[in-house]
C-alpha positions in Angstrom: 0.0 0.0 0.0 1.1 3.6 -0.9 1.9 5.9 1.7 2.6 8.9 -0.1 0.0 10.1 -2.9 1.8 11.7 -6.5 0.9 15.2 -7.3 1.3 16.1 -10.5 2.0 19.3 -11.8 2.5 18.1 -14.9 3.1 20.8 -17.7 2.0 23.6 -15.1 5.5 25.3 -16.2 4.7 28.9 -14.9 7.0 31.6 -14.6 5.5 33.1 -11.4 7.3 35.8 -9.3 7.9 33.9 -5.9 7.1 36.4 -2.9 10.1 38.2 -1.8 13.1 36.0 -0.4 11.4 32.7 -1.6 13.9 31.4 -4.6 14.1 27.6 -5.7 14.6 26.1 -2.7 13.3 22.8 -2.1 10.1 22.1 0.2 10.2 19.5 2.6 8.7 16.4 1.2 9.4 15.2 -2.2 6.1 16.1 -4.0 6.5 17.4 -8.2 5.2 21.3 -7.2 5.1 24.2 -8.9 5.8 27.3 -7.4 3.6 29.6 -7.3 3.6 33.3 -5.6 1.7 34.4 -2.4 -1.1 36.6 -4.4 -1.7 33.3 -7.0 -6.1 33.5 -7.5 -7.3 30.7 -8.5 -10.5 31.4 -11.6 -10.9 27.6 -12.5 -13.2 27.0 -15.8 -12.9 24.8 -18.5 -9.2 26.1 -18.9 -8.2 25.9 -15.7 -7.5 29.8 -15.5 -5.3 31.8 -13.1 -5.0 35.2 -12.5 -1.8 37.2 -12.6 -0.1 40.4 -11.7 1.9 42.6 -13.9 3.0 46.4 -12.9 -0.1 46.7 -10.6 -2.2 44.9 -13.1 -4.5 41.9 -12.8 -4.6 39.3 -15.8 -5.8 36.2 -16.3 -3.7 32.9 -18.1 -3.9 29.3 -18.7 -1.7 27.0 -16.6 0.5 26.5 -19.4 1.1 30.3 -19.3 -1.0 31.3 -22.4 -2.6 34.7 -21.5 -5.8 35.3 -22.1 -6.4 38.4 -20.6 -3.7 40.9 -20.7 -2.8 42.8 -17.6 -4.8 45.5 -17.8 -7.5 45.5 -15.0 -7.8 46.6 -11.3 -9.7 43.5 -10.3 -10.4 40.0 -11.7 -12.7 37.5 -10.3 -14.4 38.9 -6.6 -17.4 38.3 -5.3 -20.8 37.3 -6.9 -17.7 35.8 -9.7 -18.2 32.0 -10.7 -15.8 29.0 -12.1 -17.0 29.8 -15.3 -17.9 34.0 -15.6 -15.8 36.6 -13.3 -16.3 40.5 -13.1 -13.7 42.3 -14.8 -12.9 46.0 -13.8 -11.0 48.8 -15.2 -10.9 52.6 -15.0 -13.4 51.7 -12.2 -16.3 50.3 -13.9 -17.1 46.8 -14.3 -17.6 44.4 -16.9 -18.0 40.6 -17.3 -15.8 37.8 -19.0 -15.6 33.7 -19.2 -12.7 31.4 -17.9 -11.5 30.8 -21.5 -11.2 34.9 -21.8 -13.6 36.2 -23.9 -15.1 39.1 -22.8 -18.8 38.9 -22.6 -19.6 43.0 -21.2 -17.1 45.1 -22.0 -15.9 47.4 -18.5 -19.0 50.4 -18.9 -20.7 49.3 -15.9 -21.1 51.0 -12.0 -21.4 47.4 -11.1 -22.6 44.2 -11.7 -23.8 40.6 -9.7 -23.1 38.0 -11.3 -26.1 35.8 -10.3 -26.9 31.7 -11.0 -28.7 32.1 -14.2 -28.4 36.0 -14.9 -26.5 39.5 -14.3 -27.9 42.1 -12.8 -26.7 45.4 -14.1 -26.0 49.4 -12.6 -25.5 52.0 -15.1 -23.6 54.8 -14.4 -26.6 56.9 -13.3 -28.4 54.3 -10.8 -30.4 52.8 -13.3 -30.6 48.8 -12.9 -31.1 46.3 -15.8 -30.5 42.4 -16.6 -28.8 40.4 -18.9 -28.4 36.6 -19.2 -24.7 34.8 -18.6 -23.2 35.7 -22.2 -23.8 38.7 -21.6 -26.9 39.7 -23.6 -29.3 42.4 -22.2 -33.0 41.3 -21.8 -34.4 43.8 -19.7 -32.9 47.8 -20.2 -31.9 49.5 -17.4 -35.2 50.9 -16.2 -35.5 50.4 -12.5 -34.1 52.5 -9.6 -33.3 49.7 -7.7 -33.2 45.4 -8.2 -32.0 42.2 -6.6 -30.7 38.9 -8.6 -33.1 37.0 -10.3 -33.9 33.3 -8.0 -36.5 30.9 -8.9 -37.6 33.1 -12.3 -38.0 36.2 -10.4 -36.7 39.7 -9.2 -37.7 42.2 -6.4 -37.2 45.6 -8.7 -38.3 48.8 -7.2 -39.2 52.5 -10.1 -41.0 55.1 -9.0 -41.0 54.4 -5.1 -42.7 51.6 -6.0 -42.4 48.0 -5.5 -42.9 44.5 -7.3 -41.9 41.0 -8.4 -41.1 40.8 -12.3 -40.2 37.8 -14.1 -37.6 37.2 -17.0 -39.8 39.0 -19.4 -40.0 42.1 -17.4 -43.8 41.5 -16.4 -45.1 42.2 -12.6 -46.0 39.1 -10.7 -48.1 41.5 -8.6 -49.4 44.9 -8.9 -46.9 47.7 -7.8 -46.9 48.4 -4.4 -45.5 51.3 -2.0 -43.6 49.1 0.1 -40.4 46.8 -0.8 -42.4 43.1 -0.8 -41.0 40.1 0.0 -41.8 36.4 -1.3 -40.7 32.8 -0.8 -42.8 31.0 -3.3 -43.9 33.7 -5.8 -47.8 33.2 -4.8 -48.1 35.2 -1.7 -45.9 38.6 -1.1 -45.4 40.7 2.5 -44.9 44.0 2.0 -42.6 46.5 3.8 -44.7 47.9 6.1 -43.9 45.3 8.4 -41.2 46.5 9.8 -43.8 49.0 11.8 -44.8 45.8 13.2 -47.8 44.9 11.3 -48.5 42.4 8.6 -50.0 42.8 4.5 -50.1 39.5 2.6 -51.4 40.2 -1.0 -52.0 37.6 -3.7 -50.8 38.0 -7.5 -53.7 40.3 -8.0 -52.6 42.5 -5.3 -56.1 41.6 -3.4 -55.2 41.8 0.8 -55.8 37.9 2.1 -54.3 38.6 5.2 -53.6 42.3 7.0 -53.1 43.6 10.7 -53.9 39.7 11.8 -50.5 39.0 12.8 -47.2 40.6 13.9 -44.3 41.1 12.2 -44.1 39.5 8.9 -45.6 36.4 7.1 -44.2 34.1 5.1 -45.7 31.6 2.4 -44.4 28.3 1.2 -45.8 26.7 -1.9 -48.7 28.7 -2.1 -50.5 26.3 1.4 -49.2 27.3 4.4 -47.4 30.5 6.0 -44.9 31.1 8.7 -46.5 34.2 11.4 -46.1 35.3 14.9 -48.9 36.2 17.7 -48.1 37.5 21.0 -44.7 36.7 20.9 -45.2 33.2 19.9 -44.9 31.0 16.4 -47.5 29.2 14.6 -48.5 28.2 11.0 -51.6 29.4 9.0 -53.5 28.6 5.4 -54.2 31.4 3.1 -57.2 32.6 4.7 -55.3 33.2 8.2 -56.3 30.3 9.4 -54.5 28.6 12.4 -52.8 24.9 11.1 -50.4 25.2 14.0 -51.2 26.8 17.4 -49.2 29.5 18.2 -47.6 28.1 20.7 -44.2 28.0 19.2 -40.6 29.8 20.4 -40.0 30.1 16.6 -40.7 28.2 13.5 -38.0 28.3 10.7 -37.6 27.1 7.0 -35.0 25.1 5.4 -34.7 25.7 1.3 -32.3 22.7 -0.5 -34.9 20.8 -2.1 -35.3 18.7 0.9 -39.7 17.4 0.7 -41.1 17.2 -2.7 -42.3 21.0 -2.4 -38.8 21.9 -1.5 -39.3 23.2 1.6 -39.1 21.6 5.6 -40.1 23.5 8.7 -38.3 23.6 12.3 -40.7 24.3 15.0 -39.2 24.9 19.0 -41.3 24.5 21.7 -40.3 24.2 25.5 -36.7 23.9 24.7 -37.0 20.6 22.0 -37.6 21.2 18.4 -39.6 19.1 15.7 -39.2 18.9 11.8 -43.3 19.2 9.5 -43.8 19.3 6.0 -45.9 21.7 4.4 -49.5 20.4 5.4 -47.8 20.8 9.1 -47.4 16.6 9.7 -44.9 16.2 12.0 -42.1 13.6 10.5 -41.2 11.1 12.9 -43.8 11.5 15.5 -41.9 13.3 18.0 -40.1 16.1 19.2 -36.0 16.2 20.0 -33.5 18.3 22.2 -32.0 21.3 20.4 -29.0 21.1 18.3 -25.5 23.4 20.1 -26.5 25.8 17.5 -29.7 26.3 19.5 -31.6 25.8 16.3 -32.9 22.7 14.3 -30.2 21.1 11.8 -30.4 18.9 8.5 -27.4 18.0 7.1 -27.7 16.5 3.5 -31.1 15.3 2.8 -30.9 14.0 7.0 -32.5 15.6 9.8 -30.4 16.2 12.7 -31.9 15.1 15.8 -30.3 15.0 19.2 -31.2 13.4 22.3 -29.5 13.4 26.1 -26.6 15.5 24.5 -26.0 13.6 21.4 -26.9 13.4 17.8 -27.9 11.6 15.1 -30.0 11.4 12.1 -33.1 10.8 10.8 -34.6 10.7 7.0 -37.5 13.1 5.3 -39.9 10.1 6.0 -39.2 10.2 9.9 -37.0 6.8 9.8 -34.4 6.9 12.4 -31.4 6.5 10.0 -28.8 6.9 13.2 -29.3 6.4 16.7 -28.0 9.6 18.6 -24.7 8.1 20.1 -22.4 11.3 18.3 -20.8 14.1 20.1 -21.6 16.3 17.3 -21.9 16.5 13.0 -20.5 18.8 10.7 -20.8 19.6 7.7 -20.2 23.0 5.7 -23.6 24.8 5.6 -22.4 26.7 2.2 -21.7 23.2 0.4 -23.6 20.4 -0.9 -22.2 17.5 -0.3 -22.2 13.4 -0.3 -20.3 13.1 2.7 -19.8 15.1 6.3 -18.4 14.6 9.3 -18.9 12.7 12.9 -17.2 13.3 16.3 -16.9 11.1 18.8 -15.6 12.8 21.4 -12.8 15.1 20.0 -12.5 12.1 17.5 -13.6 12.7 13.9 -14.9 10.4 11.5 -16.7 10.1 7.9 -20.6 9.6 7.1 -22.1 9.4 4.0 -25.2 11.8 3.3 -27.7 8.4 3.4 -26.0 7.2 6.8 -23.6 5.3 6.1 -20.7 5.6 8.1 -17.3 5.3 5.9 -14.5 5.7 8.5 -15.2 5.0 12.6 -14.0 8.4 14.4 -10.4 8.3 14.3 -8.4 11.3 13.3 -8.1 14.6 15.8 -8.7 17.5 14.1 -7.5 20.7 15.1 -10.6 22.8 14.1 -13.6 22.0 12.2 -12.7 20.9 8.7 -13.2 23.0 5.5 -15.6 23.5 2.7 -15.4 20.5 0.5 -14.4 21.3 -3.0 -16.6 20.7 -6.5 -14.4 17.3 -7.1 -14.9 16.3 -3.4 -11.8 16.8 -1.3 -11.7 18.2 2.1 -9.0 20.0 3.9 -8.4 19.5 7.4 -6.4 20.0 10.0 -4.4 17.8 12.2 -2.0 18.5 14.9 -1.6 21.8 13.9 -0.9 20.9 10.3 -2.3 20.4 6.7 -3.9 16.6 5.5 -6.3 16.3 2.5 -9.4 13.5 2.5 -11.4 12.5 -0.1 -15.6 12.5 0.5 -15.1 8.7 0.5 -12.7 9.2 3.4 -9.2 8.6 1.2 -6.4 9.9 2.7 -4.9 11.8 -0.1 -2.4 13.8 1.4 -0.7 12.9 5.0 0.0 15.1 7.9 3.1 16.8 8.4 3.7 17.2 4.5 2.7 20.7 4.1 1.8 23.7 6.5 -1.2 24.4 4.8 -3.6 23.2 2.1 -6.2 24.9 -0.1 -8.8 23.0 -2.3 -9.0 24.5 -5.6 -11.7 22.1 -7.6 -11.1 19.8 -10.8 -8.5 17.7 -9.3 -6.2 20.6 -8.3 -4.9 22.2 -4.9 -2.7 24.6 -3.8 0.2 23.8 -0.9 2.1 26.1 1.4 5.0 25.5 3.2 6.4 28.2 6.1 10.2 28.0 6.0 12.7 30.2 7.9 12.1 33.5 8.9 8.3 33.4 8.4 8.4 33.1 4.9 5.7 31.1 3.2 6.3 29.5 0.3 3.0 28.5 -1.9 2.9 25.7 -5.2 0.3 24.5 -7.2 -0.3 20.8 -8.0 -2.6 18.3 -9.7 -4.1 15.0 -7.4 -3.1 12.1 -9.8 -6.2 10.2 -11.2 -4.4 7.3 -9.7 -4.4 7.5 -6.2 -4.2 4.8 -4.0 -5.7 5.5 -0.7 -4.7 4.9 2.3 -6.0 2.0 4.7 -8.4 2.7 6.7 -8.4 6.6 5.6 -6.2 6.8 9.1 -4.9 10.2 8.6 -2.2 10.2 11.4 -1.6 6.4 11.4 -0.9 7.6 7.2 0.8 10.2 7.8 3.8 8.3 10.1 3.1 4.4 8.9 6.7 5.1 7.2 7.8 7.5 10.1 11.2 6.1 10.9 10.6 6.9 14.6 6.7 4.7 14.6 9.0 1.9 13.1 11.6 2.5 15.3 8.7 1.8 18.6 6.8 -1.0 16.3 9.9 -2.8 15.5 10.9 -3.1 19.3 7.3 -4.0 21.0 6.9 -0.3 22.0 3.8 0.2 20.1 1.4 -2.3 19.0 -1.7 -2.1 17.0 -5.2 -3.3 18.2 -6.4 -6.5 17.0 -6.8 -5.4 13.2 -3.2 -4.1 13.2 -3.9 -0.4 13.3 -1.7 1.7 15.0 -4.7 4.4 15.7 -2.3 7.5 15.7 -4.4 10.2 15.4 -6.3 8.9 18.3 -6.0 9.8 22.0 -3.2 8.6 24.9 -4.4 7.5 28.6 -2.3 8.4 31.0 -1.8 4.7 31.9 -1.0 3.9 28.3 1.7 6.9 28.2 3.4 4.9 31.1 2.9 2.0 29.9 4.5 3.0 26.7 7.8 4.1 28.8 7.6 1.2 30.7 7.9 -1.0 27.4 10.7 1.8 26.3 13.0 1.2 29.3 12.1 -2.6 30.3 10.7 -1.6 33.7 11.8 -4.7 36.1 8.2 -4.7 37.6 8.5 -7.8 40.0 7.4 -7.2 43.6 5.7 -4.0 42.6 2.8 -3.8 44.9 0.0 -0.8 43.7 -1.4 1.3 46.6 -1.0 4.5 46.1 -3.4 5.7 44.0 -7.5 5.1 44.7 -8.8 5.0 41.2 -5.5 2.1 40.6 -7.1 -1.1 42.1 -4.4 -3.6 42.1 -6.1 -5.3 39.5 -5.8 -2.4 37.3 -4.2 -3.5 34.0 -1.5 -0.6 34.6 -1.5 -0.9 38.3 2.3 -2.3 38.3 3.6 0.4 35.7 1.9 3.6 37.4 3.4 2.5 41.2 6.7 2.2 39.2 6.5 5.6 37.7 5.9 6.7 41.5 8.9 4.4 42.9 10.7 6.8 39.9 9.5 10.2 41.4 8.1 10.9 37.5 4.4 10.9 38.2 2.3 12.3 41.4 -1.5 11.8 40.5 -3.7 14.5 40.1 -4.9 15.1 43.4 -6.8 13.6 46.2 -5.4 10.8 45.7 -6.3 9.6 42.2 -4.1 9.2 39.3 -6.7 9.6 36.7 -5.9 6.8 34.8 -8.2 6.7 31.9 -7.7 10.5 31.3 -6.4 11.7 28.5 -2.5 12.6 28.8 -1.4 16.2 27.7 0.9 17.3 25.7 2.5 19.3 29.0 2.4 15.9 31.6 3.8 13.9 28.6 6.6 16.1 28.5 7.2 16.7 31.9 7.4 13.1 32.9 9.8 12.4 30.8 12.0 15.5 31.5 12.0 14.0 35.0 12.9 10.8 34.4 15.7 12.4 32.2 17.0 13.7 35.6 16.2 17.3 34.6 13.4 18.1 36.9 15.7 20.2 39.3 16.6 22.6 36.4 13.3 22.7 35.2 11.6 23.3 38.1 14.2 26.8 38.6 13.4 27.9 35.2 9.7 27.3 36.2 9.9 29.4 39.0 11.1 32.5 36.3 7.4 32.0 34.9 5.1 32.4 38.2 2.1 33.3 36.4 2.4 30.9 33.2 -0.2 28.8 31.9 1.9 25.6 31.6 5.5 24.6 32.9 7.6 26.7 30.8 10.5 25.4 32.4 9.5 21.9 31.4 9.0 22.9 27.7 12.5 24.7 27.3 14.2 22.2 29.6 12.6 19.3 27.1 13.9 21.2 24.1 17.3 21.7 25.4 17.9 18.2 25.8 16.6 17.1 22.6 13.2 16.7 23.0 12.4 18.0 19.9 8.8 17.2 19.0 8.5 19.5 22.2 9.0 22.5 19.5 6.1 21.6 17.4 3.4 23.6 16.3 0.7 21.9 19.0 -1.1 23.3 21.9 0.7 22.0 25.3 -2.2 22.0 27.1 -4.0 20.0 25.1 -4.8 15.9 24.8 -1.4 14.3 23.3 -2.6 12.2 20.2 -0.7 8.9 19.2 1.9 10.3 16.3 3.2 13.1 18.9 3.6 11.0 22.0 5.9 8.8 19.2 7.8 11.4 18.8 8.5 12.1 22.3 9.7 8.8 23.0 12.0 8.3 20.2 13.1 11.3 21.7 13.6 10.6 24.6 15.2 7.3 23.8 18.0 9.1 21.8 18.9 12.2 24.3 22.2 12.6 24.5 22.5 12.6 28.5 25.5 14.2 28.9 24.4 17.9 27.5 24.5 20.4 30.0 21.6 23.0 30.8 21.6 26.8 29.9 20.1 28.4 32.7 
C-alpha cells in the first residue's frame, strides 16, 4: 500500500514571481510542485484559468502560461464571480468575462452581480437592468433599484414603488408602495412590516391577510405561511387560518430541495424542536432536544436530531437512520455534499449523506474541517498541520507534509510550506487520477506508517496495534497507556511492585504495576486527592514533563519554572525538554491539550535518543 500520494504538476510550467526572499529552494517532502507566488487566485473553468499580476495589473492565463487576458485590470474575479464568468474591472467600472477569456460586457458598468442564471446590471446613473450569462441584455436598465433574479424572479423597485417581475420584465403582482418580499412567488409581504404589522397580498394585489399577525408572514408553496402572535410562532393557510397553534418559540424554514415542495419546517417549543412538512405533519412522531447551535439542523437530505446530548439522524420520512450516540456532526452549511463529518468525542470520523458511516471516528482535528471542493476533497487539519481527505474518506495527502492546504476544484490544490524567517512558500499541484488511498483513511496512522521513529517503537514492541493491526495515531493517549509505553521503552523490572497509592488504581488495574513504578521513579504524582486519573487523557504538558523528570532534569526545570510564576503551563518543562533534545516539544501543537498517538511517538523516540550528557543553559 502507498503511503505517499503523487501530485502532479504536470506541464504547469509557470514563470511566477515567488514572494520576496522565496527562490528555488526545495520544500520538505518530495512532492512534483510548482511554485507559485503568495497573491496566486485561482478562476478555475474549463481552462483551468489563473489570475496574474503585472506592474499593478491583474490578468488572467492558462496553466500553461497562455494569456488570455492581458494585464490590464484593477480586479479579476471577486465576489458574486463563478468557475465559469468573473467580473472584470477597469478605469473603475465593471464588466463581465468567461474562464477561456472572452469578454462577454465590456468594462462600462457602476457594477454588476453575477447571479446563477443572470446578471444584474448598474448604469452609471443608478439605473438597474439584466442580462443573461453571455452577456446579452434582456431587460434595459429601467429600475431605480433590483436584486438577482432566484426561482424566475426579481424584487425591482421604479418610481418608489415595488414589485416581483419575471424574466420578461412582467409584474407578478401589482406595484406596491412598500419593498415586498416572497418565498414562493404566490403570496408577497410587503414592507410595512417593519412598523410591526403584517399585508399578505396575492398576485392580484387583493389583501388575504392584514393587521392579523405581527411582524411578517411568510408563504411556502402557495399552502401554508410562517407568522407570529403575541410573541409566539405558529403556521396558517391562506385565509389566516390557524394549522399550528401558536404556541411556538420560533418556526423556521430550510430551502435545499429537501420534501417534494422543496421546503421543511423547524418548529421549537419548551426547549426541543420538531421537523413538518408543508401540510404541518410532523415527520417522525416526535419532538427532540435542540442542536448546540440552538436551532434545528439537517445536514444533507438528514434531519439532525439530538437526544441526552448527542446526535444523530433521521430521514425526510421520519426513519431513524442513526441512533444519537455522536458528540456532534458537521458539515459546511455553504456546500452540498455526499459526505460530512462525525465526532466522537474530540474524534472525527466520515458519514455518508444516506448514513452510512465510511471511516469510525479516528483522526483529531484541530478545528472543524473545510468546505469541501466541487471534485470532493476536504482540507483539514491535524495536529496543527495540513492533511487532505477524499468525501469517501481517502487519505490523499498525510499530515506533516505541508503547513497548509487549499482545495482548488477539478483535481487541483494549492500547498504552502512556512520556511525560515516566516516566509511562506505557496505551489500549485494536480491529485493524480491514480491514487491509491490509504487504509483505513487513518490520517495520522498515514501520515507516520513510514515515520522512521513509529517503526523504530513497532519494530521493538513499544507500540502495538489493536487487534486489526492499526496503530490508531491520530487517536488519544491515557495516561496509563503513556506509562505503559515508557515502561515498554525502558524494560521496567516490575517484579514485587505492589500498587497502593493511587485510589482510582485497584491492584487489578491493568496498569497498576507500571503507574506504582512511575511513582517508585518520582516521575508521576496523581492528580490530586489521591487519584491518578488513569483513563484520562494525557497532555501534551504531563507527557513532557514526565519524561523531562525521568531524564534527571526536573531540578533545572523546576528553577526555570519558577522564572514564569504566572504561566499557563511549565515553561520550564518545555525549554528544559527542548534543550535536551526533545524535539517534537518544539512543534506547532497546543501544550495544554490531549497528546494524540503520532506526537507522544515522537517524544519517546526522543527521549530514547537524548544525548545525556548535554549540559543546561540556565
Amino acid at each position: 500500500m502507498k503511503f505517499y500520494k503523487k501530485l502532479l504538476a504536470g506541464a504547469l510550467a509557470l514563470a511566477f514571481a515567488l514572494p520576496v526572499g522565496a527562490g528555488a529552494a526545495e520544500t520538505k517532502n518530495y512532492h512534483d510542485l510548482t511554485p507559485v507566488g503568495n497573491d496566486f487566485y485561482w478562476l478555475g473553468g474549463d481552462q483551468h484559468c489563473i489570475s496574474f499580476k503585472e506592474n499593478g495589473k491583474y490578468g488572467v492565463k492558462t496553466l500553461s502560461g497562455t494569456v488570455i487576458l492581458p494585464a490590464e485590470y484593477s480586479m479579476i474575479g471577486g465576489w458574486g464571480s463563478t468557475e465559469e464568468r468573473m467580473q472584470i474591472v477597469k478605469n473603475g467600472l465593471y464588466g463581465m468575462a468567461d474562464t477561456g477569456g472572452h469578454i462577454l460586457m465590456e468594462p462600462k458598468w457602476k457594477h454588476l452581480t453575477i447571479g446563477e442564471d443572470s446578471v444584474t446590471l448598474q448604469t452609471q446613473d443608478d439605473k438597474f437592468g439584466f442580462a443573461d450569462l453571455d452577456g446579452r441584455i434582456f431587460l434595459e436598465p429601467q429600475y431605480d433599484d433590483a436584486e438577482v433574479f432566484e426561482d424566475g424572479r426579481v424584487l425591482v423597485g421604479k418610481d418608489l414603488k415595488y414589485t416581483y417581475i419575471d424574466k420578461t420584465g412582467t409584474p407578478l403582482v401589482p406595484w406596491q408602495d412598500y419593498e415586498l418580499s416572497t418565498w414562493d412567488g404566490v403570496y408577497f409581504s410587503d414592507g410595512r412590516y417593519r412598523n410591526a404589522t403584517d399585508r399578505v397580498i396575492d398576485r392580484t394585489g387583493k389583501a388575504i391577510i392584514e393587521n392579523m399577525y405581527d411582524g411578517k408572514v411568510e408563504f411556502f408553496g402557495g399552502r401554508v405561511g410562517v407568522a407570529e402572535k403575541d410573541g409566539k410562532a405558529g403556521l396558517i393557510d391562506p385565509q389566516g387560518k390557524a394549522i399550528l397553534p401558536f404556541e411556538y418559540d420560533y418556526i423556521i424554514d430550510r430551502h435545499r430541495n429537501f420534501l417534494p415542495d422543496g421546503t421543511l419546517l423547524i418548529a421549537s417549543k419548551n426547549g426541543r424542536i420538531s421537523f413538518y412538512d408543508l401540510n404541518g405533519k410532523q415527520i417522525g412522531g416526535r419532538d427532540w432536544e435542540k442542536t448546540d447551535s440552538g436551532i434545528g439542523a439537517t445536514i444533507g437530505r438528514m434531519l439532525v436530531i439530538r437526544e441526552n446530548g448527542k446526535y444523530g439522524l433521521m430521514d425526510l420520512s421520519g426513519n431513524i437512520v442513526r441512533e444519537p450516540r455522536y458528540d456532534s456532526l458537521y458539515s459546511d452549511p455553504r456546500t452540498d455534499t455526499d459526505s460530512f463529518f462525525v465526532f466522537d468525542g474530540q474524534l472525527a470520523g466520515l458519514m455518508s449523506a444516506d448514513g452510512k458511516l465510511l471511516t469510525e471516528p479516528c483522526w483529531l482535528f484541530d478545528q472543524y474541517p473545510n468546505r469541501w471542493s466541487n471534485d470532493g476533497f476536504c482540507s483539514v487539519r491535524c495536529n496543527r498541520t495540513a492533511a487532505l481527505i477524499s468525501s469517501k474518506g481517502e487519505l490523499v495527502i498525510a499530515p506533516r507534509e505541508f503547513d497548509d492546504i487549499v482545495t482548488l476544484g477539478d483535481g487541483y490544490i494549492q500547498v504552502a510550506n512556512e520556511e525560515e524567517n516566516d516566509v511562506w512558500r505557496y505551489y500549485l499541484a494536480r491529485i493524480n487520477d491514480t491514487i491509491v488511498p490509504l487504509d483505513n483513511a487513518l490520517l495520522s496512522a498515514a501520515a507516520h506508517g513510514s515515520d522512521p521513529k513509529v517503526q523504530y517503537l513497532v519494530d521493538r514492541g513499544i507500540l502495538r496495534g489493536d487487534e486489526n493491526g492499526d496503530l490508531n495515531l491520530g487517536g488519544r493517549v491515557t495516561r496509563a497507556e503513556f506509562v505503559t509505553l515508557l515502561s515498554r521503552a525502558e524494560s521496567w523490572n516490575l517484579s514485587g511492585v505492589q500498587p497502593g497509592t493511587f485510589t482510582d488504581v485497584p491492584e487489578k488495574h491493568w496498569a497498576a504495576r507500571e503507574i506504582e513504578k512511575a511513582v517508585e521513579f518520582g516521575v508521576v504524582n496523581g492528580v490530586g486527592g489521591g487519584k491518578f486519573d488513569p483513563d484520562g487523557p494525557i497532555t501534551n504538558e504531563q507527557a513532557m514533563m514526565i519524561l523531562v523528570r525521568r531524564a534527571g532534569y526536573a531540578a533545572q526545570a523546576e528553577e526555570l519554572d519558577k522564572q514564569y510564576p504566572d504561566a499557563s503551563y511549565h515553561r520550564g518543562y518545555f525549554s528544559v525538554a527542548g534543550q535536551i533534545g526533545l524535539r517534537a516539544s518544539a512543534g506547532d501543537f497546543h501544550i495544554t491539550e490531549p497528546a494524540p498517538r503520532d506526537l507522544i511517538c515522537q517524544f519517546l523516540y526522543d527521549y530514547l535518543h537524548l544525548d545525556t550528557d548535554l549540559s543546561i543553559g540556565m
